[in-house]
N, C-alpha and C positions, 0 to 999 in steps of 0.2 A: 504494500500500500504506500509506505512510507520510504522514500533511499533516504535514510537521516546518516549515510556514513560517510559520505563528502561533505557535512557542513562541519566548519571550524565549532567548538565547544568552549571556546577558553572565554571562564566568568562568566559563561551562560548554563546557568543549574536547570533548567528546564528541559534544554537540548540534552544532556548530560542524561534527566533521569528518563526522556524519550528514548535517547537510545539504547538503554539497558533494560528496558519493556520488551515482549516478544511479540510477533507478529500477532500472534494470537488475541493478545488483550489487546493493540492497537485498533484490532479487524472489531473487537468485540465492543469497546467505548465507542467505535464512528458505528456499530451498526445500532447502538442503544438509543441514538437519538432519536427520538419523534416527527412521524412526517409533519404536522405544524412546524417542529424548527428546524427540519428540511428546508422546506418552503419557505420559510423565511429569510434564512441565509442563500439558497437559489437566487431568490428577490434580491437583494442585496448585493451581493456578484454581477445580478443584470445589472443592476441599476450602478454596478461601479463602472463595468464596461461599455456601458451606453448602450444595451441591445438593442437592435433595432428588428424590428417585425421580420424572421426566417422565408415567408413567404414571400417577399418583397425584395429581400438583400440577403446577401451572402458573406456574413461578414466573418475576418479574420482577424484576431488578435496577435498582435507581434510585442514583443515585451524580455527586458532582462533579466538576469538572476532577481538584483534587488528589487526591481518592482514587483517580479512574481512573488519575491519572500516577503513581501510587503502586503500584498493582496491574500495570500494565504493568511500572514499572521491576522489581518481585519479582519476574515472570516473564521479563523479561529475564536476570534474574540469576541464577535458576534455570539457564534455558536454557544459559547461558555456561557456569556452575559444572557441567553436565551435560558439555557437549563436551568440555571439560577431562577431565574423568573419564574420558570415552569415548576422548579420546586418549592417556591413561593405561594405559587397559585395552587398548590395542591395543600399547601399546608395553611393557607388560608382557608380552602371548602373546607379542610379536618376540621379547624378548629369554629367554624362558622355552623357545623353541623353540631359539634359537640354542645356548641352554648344555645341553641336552639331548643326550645321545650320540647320533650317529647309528649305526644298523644296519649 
């Protein structure tokens, strides 16, 4: 999924504890996401690239190391800053359900 062994490491603890994960749990945190923050970060990738309507235009993306590591880390962090949410929002209905009288 991931080639994390060409990127340099040094002073970056995150790349560091990325690359000593196995593919397995990589594969298994990007398949845990929910199609809601699918879609959301989908959206957000279009809307960074300027997608323009497929039926209409045929459009190609051309781009460097750094801007692509740039573009991934935003949707990384989108992604993150989604779950958050999303665990948020479930732990709001819990507790909106528990203070709720019951019948």
């Amino acid at each position: 999924m991931f080639n994390l062994g060409e990127l340099n490491s040094t002073n970056n603890l995150l790349l560091d504890y990325l690359k000593n994960q196995s593919p397995e749990t990589l594969t298994t945190v990007a398949q845990s996401v929910t199609p809601e923050v699918q879609q959301i970060i989908n959206q957000n990738i279009q809307n960074l690239l300027g997608m323009l309507p497929p039926p209409h235009f045929n459009v190609t993306v051309t781009t460097d190391r750094e801007n692509l590591a740039g573009l991934i880390g935003s949707a990384m962090m989108t992604g993150y800053f989604m779950r958050q949410m999303e665990t948020r929002m479930q732990l709001d209905h819990s507790f909106a359900n528990v203070d709720s009288p019951q019948p």
